[in-house]
C-alpha positions in Angstrom: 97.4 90.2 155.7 99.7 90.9 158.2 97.4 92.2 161.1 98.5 95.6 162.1 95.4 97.0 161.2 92.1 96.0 162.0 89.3 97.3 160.3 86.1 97.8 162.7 83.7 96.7 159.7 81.7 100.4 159.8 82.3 101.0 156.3 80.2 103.9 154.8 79.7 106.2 152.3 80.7 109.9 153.3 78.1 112.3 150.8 80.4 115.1 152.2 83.4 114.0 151.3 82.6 111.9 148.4 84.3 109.2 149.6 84.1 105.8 151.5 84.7 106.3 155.5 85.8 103.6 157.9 88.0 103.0 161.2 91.1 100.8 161.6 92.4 99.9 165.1 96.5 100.2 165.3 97.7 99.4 168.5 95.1 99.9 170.1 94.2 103.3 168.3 91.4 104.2 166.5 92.3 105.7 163.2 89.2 107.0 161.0 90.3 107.0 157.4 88.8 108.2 153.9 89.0 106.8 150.7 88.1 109.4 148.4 86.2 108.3 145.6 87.7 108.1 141.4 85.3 110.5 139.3 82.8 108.0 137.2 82.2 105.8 140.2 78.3 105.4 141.6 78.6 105.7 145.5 77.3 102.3 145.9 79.4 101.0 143.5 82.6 102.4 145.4 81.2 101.3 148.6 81.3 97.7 147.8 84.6 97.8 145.6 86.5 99.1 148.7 85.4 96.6 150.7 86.4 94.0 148.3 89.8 95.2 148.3 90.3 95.9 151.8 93.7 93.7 151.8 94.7 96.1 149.2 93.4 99.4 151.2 94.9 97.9 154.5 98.3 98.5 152.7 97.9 102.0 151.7 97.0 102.9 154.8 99.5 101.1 157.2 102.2 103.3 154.7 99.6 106.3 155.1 100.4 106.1 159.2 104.0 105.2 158.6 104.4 108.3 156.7 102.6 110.1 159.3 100.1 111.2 156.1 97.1 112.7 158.8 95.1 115.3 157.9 94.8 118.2 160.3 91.8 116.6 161.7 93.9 113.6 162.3 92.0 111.5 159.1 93.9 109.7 157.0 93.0 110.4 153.3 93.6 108.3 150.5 93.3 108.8 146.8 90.6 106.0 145.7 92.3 106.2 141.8 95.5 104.5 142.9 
């Protein structure tokens, strides 16, 4: 872990967009991202898994932001089935 992200710990599940919703802190900015779940996964099951791997997910999204990879709302949106 390299610390250029910080994740604020307000992990949940977003019904609407199927997917597991938290905030990072870069630089000082708060980034809201989405991690859309895989078909076959239970919601709570997804929930925890993400968690889990957040080193992993903290990597996807610091190249995410590199690659400037916002939505037009300014989320960033990741496929869960990497």
């Amino acid at each position: 872990m390299n610390q250029q992200l910080i994740f604020n710990d307000d992990y949940h599940f977003d019904a609407i967009h199927q997917a597991v919703s938290c905030s990072v802190l870069q630089a000082g900015l708060r980034l809201q991202v989405l991690i859309l779940m895989p078909e076959g996964w239970q919601k709570e099951a997804w929930l925890y898994q993400v968690k889990e791997d957040c080193f992993f997910w903290e990597e996807q999204i610091e190249a995410a932001v590199a690659a400037e990879l916002f939505g037009e709302d300014g989320i960033v949106r990741l496929d869960g089935s990497l």
